[in-house]
C-alpha positions in Angstrom: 62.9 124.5 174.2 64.1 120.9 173.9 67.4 120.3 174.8 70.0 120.1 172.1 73.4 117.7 172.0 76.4 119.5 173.5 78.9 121.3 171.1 81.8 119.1 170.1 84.9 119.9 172.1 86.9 120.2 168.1 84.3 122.7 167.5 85.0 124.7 171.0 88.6 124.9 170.6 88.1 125.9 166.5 85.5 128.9 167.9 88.6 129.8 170.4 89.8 132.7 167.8 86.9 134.6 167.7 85.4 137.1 170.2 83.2 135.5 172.7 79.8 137.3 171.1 81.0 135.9 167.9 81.7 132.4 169.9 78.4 132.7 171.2 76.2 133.7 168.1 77.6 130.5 166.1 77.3 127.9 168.6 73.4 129.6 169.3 73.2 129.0 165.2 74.1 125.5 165.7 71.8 124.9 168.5 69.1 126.6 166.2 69.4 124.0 163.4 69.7 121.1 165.4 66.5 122.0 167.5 65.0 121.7 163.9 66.8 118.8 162.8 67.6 117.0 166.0 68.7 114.0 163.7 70.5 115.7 161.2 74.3 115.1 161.0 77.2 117.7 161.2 80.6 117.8 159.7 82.8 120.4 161.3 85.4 122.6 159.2 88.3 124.4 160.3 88.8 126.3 156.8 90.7 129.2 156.2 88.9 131.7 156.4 86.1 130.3 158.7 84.6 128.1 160.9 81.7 126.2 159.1 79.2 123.2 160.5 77.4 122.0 157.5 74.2 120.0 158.4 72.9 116.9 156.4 69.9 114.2 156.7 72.7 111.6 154.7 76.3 110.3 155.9 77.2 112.5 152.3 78.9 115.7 152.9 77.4 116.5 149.7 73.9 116.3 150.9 74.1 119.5 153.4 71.2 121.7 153.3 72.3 123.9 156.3 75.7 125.2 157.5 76.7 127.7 160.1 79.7 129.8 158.3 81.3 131.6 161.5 83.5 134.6 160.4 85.7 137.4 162.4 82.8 139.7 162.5 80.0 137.6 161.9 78.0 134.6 161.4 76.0 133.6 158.6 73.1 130.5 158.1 73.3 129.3 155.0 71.2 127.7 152.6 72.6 125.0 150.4 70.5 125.1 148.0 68.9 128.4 149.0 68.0 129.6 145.2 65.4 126.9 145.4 63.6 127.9 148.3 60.9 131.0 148.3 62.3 134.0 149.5 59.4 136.6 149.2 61.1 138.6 151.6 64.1 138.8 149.9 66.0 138.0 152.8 68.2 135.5 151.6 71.3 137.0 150.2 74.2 135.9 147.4 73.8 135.5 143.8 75.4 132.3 142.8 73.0 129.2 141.3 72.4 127.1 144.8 73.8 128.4 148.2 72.2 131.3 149.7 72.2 133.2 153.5 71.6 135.5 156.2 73.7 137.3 157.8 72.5 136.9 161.8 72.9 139.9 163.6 72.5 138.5 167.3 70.9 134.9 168.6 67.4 136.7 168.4 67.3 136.5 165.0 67.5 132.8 165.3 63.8 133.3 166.9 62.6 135.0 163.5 59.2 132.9 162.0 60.7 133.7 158.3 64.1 132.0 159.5 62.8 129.2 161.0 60.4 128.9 158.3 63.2 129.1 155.7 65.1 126.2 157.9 62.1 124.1 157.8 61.9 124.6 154.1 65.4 123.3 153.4 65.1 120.6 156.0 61.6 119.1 153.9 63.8 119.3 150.6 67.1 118.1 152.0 68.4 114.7 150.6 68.4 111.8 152.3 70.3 108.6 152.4 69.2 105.5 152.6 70.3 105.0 156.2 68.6 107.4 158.7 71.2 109.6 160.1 72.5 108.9 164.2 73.2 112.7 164.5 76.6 111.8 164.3 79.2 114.3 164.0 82.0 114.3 161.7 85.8 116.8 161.8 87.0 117.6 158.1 90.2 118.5 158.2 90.9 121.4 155.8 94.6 122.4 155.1 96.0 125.5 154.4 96.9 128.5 156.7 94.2 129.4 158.6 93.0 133.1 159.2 91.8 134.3 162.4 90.8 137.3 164.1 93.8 139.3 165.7 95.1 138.4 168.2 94.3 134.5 168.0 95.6 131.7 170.0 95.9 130.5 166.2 99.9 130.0 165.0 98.6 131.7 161.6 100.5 134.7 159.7 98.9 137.4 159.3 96.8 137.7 155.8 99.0 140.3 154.7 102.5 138.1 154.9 100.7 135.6 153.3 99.9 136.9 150.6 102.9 138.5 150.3 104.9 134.9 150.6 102.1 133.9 147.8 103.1 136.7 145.0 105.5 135.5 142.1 109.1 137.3 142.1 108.7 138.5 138.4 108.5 142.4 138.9 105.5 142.5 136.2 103.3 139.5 137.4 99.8 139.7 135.2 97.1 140.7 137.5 94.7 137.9 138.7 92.1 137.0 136.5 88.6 138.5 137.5 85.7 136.5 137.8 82.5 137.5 135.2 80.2 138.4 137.4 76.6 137.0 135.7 
């Protein structure tokens, strides 16, 4: 297995939160992609709900074809334009028009033919710039209050108190508006 470039120490202390099997699964994700795309370039997020690394072959954050989305309970690879890629398997899941994913259930997974052959698929359609990527690696700061497992190091309120502090004071507020599901 060629070696791959070390985790970015942002990306360490972001992972902190999560249970060290969790910790371990996304950075073993990471590693996964980049051993396929050695070249490609990652932009780290520190949303609020997640963790994510998206992946690209451009200096674009537009142009990511692979991200790691690192949860409480689990880690997903995801496609970005996953509806495009054949899936005869059915393994990729979600139903909106471009991004799909799997849900990885432990680092062996990662070893999968069909899920390195998937990642090989994106990486031969991914866009490309002009200028060859350096593997660089970019931090995207995301605001908001971030949520993170219990018991984080984080400084985040719980979800509950935030959505709480979030509701309007009118005793009769309209409900929120559902999405139409297609």
């Amino acid at each position: 297995m060629p070696p791959t470039r070390p985790a970015p120490a942002e990306l360490i202390q972001f992972l902190g939160a999560y249970d060290a099997n969790i910790q371990r699964l996304a950075l073993a994700a990471r590693a996964a992609v980049i051993r396929e795309a050695p070249d490609a370039a990652e932009f780290i997020y520190d949303a609020s709900n997640a963790v994510a690394v998206g992946f690209s072959l451009s200096p674009r954050p537009s142009d990511h074809f692979i991200h790691v989305a690192t949860y409480p309970g689990w880690v997903n690879l995801g496609f970005n334009f996953g509806a495009l890629l054949p899936d005869p398997l059915k393994r990729l899941q979600g139903d909106g028009s471009r991004v799909r994913h799997i849900r990885l259930m432990g680092a062996i997974d990662l070893r999968d033919p069909y899920l390195v052959g998937l990642m090989q698929q994106a990486i031969d359609r991914a866009r490309r710039g002009d200028v060859p990527t350096a593997a660089e690696v970019s931090v995207r700061p995301v605001s908001g209050t971030k949520r993170r497992p219990a018991g984080a190091k984080a400084t985040a309120k719980p979800a509950a108190k935030q959505a709480a502090a979030k509701r309007p004071a009118a005793k009769h507020a309209a409900p929120p508006a559902r999405r139409k599901s297609r």
